[in-house]
C-alpha positions as CSV (number, residue, x, y, z in Angstrom):
1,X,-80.0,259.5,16.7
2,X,-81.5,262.3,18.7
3,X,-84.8,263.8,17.9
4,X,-84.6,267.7,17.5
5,X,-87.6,268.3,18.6
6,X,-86.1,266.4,21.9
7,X,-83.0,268.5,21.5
8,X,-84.7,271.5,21.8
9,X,-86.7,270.8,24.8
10,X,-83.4,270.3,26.3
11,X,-81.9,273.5,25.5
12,X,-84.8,275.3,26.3
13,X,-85.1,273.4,29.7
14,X,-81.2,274.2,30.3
15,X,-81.4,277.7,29.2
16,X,-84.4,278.5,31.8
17,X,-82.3,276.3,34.2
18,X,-78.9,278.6,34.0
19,X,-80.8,281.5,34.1
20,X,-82.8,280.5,37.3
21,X,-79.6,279.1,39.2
22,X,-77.2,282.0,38.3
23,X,-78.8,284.9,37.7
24,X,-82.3,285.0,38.7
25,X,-82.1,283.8,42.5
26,X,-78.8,285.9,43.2
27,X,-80.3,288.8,41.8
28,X,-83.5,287.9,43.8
29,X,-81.8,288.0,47.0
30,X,-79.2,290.7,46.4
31,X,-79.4,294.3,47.1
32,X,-79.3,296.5,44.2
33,X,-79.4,300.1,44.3
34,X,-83.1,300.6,43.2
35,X,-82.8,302.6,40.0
36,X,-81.5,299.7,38.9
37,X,-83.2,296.5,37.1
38,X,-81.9,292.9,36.3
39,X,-81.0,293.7,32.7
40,X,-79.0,296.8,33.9
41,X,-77.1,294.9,36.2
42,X,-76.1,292.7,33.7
43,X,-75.0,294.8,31.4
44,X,-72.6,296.4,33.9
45,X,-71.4,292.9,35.0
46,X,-71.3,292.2,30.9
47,X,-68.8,295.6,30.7
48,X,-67.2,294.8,33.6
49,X,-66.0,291.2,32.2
50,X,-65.6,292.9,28.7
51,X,-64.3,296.8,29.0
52,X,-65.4,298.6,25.7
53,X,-67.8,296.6,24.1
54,X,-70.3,297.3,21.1
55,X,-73.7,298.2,22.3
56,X,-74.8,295.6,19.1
57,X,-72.9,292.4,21.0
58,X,-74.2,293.7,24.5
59,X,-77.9,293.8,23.4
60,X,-77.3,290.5,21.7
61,X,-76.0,289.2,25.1
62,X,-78.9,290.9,26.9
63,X,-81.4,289.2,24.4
64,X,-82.7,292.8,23.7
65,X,-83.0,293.8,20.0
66,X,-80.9,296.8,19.2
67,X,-84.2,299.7,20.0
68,X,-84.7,298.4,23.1
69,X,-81.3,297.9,24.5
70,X,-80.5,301.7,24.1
71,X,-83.1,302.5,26.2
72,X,-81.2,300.4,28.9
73,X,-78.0,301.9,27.7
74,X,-79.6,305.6,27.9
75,X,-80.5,304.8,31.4
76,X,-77.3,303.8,32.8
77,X,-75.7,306.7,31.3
78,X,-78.1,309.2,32.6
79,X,-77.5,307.4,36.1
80,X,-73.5,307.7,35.6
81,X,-72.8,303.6,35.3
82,X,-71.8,303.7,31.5
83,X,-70.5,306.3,28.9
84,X,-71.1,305.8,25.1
85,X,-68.3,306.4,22.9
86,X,-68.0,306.7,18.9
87,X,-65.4,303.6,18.0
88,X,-62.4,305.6,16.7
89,X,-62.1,302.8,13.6
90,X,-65.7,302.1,12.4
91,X,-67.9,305.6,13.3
92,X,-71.1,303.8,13.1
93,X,-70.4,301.6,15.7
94,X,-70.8,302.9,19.6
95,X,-68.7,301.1,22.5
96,X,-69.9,301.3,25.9
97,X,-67.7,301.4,28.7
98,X,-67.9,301.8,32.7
99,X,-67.4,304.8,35.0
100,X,-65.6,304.9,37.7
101,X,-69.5,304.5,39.5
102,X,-70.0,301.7,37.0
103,X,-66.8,299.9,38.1
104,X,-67.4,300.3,41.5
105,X,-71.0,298.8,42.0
106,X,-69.4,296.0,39.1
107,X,-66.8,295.3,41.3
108,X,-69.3,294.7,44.3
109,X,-71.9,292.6,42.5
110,X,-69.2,290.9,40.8
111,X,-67.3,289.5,44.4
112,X,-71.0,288.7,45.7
113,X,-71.9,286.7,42.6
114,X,-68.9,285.0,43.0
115,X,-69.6,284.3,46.8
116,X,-72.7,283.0,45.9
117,X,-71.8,281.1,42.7
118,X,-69.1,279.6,45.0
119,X,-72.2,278.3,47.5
120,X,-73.9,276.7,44.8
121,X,-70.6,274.3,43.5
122,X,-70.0,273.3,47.5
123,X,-72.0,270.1,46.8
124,X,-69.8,268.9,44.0
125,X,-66.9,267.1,44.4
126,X,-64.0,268.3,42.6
127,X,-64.0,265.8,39.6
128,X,-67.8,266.8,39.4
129,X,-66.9,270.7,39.2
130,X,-64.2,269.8,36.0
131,X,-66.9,267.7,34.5
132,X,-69.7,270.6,34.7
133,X,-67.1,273.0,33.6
134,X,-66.0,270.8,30.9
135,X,-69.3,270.1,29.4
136,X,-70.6,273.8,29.6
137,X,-67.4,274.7,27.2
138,X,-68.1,271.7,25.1
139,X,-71.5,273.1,24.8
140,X,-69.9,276.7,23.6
141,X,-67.6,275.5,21.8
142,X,-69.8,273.7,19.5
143,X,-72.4,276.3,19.8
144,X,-70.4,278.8,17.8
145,X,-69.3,276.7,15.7
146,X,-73.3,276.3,14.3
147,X,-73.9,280.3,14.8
148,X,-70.5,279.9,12.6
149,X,-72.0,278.3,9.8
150,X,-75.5,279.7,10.2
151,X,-77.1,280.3,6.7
């Protein structure tokens, strides 16, 4: 049986891990416009996978509690990246989508993270990329099934 206190230190090493590999170093070495910062980056990549998406579940993605996520939010729609709308079915909740500006520096990131994403699997054999895949949508899979049946 596995300890959770061993199960934890697990996550939390994989979690730092992910976030190094994928994100961290590409944005490191990638050239951003400067009036823009990691998390609004990834909010625009987060849009950009997901047109029209509750500012509540992008926060949530961003690890940013609601208050200071619309800071972020404010920020790229004073810059021209994102535009808030009312949702037409439930008025208290706002969508955010990307501008044509959004889409466009998305769109650029986006093909360079793949590049670079790409790099990082060159190592792995084939039958080592399925297995990584595989087990990272195990991992989600069972993942929201406990957020699922949170208390």
């Amino acid at each position: 049986m596995v300890k959770i206190s061993e199960a934890l230190n697990e996550i939390f090493e994989h979690k730092s891990i992910f976030e190094k590999v994928f994100f961290e170093n590409f944005i490191d070495g990638y050239s951003f416009p400067k009036e823009l910062n990691q998390t609004h980056i990834r909010t625009i990549l987060m849009l950009y996978f997901k047109d029209s998406c509750p500012m509540a579940k992008i926060s949530e993605k961003t690890n940013l509690k609601k208050g200071s996520f619309t800071s972020v939010a404010n920020k790229l729609i004073k810059l021209g990246y994102i535009e808030k709308n009312r949702d037409k079915i439930d008025k208290r909740v706002y969508k955010l989508n990307l501008t044509q500006k959004g889409k466009k520096i998305a769109s650029e990131v986006g093909i360079a993270h793949n590049e670079y994403v790409n790099n990082l699997f060159k190592g792995l054999s084939s039958k080592e990329k399925t297995e990584y895949f595989k087990a990272i949508e195990r991992i989600n899979i069972l993942s929201h099934k406990i957020m699922d049946n949170k208390i």
